[in-house]
NUPA-950860 format. One record per residue: x, y, z negated of N, C-alpha, C in turn. Coordinates in steps of 0.001 Angstrom, whole numbers, padded with zeros to 6 digits, always signed. Last residue first. Layout:
<pts>
XYZXYZXYZ/...
</pts>
This chain:
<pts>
-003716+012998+004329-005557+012725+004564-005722+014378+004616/-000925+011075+004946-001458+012767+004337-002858+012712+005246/+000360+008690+003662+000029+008768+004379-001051+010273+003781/+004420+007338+003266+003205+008106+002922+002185+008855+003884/+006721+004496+002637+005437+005509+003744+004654+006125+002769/+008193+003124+001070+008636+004425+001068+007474+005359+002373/+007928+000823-001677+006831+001446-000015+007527+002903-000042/+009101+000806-004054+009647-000327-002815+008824+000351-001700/+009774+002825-006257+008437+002728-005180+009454+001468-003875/+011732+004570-007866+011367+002814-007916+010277+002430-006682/+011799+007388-006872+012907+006610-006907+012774+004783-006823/+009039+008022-007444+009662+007639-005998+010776+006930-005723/+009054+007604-010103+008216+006432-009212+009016+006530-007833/+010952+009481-010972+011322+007999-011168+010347+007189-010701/+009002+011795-010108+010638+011751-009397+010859+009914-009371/+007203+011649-011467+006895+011299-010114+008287+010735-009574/+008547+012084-014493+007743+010158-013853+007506+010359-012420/+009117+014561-014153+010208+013797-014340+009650+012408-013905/+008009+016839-014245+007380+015791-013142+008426+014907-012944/+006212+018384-016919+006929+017446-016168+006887+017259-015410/+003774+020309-016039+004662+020616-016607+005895+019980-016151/+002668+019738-012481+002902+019573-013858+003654+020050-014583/+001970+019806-009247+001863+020872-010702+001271+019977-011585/+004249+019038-006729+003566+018465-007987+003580+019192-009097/+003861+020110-003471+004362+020901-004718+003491+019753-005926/+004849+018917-000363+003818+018328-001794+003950+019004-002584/+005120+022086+002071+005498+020506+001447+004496+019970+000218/+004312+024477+002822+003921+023190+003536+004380+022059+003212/+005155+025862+000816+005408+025856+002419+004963+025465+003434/+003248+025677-001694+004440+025750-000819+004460+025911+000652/+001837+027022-004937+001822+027169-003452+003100+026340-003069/+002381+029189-007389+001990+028495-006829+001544+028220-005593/+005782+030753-007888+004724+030433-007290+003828+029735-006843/+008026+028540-009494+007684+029866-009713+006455+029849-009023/+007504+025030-008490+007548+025904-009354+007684+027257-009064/+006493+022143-008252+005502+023234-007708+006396+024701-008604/+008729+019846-007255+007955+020449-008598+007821+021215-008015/+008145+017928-004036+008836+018261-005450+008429+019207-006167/+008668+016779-001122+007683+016432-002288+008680+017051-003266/+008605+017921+001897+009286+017232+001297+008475+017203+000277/+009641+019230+005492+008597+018889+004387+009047+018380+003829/+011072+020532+007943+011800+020934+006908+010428+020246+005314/+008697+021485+010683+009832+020399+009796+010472+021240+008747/+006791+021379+013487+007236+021393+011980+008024+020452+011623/+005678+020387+015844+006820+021590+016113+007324+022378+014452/+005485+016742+015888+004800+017859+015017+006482+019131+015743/+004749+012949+016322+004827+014423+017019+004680+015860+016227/+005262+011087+013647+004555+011632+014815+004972+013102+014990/+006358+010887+011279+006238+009546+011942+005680+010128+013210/+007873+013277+009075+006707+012752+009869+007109+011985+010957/+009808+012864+006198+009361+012840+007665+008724+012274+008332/+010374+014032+003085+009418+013099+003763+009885+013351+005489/+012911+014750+000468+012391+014643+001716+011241+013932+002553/+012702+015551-002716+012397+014628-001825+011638+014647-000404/+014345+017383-005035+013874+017485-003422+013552+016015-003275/+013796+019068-008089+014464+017850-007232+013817+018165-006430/+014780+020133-011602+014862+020309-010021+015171+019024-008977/+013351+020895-014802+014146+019790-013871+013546+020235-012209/+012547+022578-016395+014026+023108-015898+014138+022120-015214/+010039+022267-017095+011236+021880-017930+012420+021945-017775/+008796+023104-014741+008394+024179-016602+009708+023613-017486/+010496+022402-012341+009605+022631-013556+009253+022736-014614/+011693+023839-008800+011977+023360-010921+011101+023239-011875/+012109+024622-006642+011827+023137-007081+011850+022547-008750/+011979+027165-006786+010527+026764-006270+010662+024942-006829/+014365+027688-007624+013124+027282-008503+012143+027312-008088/+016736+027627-006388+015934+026200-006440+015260+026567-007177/+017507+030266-006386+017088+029906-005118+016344+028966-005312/+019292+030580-008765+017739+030977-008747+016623+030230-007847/+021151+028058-010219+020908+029173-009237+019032+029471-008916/+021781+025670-011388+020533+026356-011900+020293+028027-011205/+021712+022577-009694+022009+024105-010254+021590+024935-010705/+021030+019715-009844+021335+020215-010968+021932+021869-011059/+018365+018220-008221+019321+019894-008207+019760+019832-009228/+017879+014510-007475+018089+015687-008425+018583+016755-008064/+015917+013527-004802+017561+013880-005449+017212+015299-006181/+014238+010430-003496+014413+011860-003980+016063+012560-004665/+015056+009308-000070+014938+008830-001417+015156+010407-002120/+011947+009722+002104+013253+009698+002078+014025+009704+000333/+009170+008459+003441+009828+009255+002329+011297+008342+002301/+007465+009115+006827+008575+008228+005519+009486+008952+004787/+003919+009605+007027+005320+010003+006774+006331+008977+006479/+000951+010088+009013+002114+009074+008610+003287+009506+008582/-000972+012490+008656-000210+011535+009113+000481+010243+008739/-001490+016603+008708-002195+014404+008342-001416+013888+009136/+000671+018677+007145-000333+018066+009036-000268+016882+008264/+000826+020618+004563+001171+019873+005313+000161+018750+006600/-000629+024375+005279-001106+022825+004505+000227+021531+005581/+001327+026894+006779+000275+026224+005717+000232+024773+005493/+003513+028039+007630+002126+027593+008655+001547+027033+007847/+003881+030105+004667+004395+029662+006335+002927+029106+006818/+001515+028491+002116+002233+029712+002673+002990+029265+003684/-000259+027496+000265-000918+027949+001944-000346+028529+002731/+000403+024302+000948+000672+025064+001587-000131+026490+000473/-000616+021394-001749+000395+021848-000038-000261+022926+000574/-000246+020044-004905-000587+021501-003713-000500+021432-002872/-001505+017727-007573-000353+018781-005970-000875+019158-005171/-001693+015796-010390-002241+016884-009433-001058+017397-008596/-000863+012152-009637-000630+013827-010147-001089+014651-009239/-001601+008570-010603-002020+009764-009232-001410+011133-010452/-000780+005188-009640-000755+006644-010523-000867+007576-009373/-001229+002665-008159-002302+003557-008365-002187+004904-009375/+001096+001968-006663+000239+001033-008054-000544+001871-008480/+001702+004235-004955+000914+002560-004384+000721+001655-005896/+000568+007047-005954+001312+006101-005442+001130+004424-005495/-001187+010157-005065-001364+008714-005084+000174+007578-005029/-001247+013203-005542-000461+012014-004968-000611+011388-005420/-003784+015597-004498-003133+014661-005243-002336+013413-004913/-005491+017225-002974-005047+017683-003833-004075+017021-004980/-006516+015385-001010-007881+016420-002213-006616+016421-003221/-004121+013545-001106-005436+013432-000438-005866+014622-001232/-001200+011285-000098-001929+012910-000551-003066+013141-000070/+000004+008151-000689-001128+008948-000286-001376+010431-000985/+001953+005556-000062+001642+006714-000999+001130+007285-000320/+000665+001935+000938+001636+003101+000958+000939+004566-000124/+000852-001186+000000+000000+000000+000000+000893+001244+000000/
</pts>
């Protein structure tokens, strides 16, 4: 069973779900599809630039996705929703923590995700 963003939430294939955002800012909402997630990675800098990826607890990470189909977008990915709410067009996960999404993606044997 692959991972799923649907109405606002990531689904992962043993069934934990966290609230998340995508878009409204650049070209907005990430495009439906079929993705493959790429393995996540900690920021440990604490330069300003990464705090769209940091959350409430100071932890920073990127996890890349790429779309499986045709798109004139790129640069998407999954990680903490932080200073502004909103992203780019990637998954922003609003939680305080989001230290357990990071370590599901990391353990998740299904690296597809599919955006409804």
């Amino acid at each position: 069973m692959p991972w799923k963003f649907e109405n606002n939430r990531l689904t992962s294939p043993d069934g934990n779900h966290w609230p998340a955002i995508s878009g409204p800012y650049g070209k907005g909402k990430l495009p439906s599809g079929k993705y493959l997630i790429n393995e996540p990675v900690e920021i440990k800098s604490t330069a300003v630039k990464y705090n769209p990826y940091r959350d409430k607890t100071g932890f920073a990470w990127w996890c890349r996705i790429k779309p499986q189909f045709e798109t004139d977008r790129s640069g998407f990915g999954i990680h903490p929703d932080g200073n502004v709410p909103g992203t780019l067009g990637c998954i922003g996960i609003r939680l305080e923590n989001t230290r357990d999404v990071f370590e599901a993606l990391i353990n998740s044997e299904d690296k597809s995700l599919i955006v409804l």
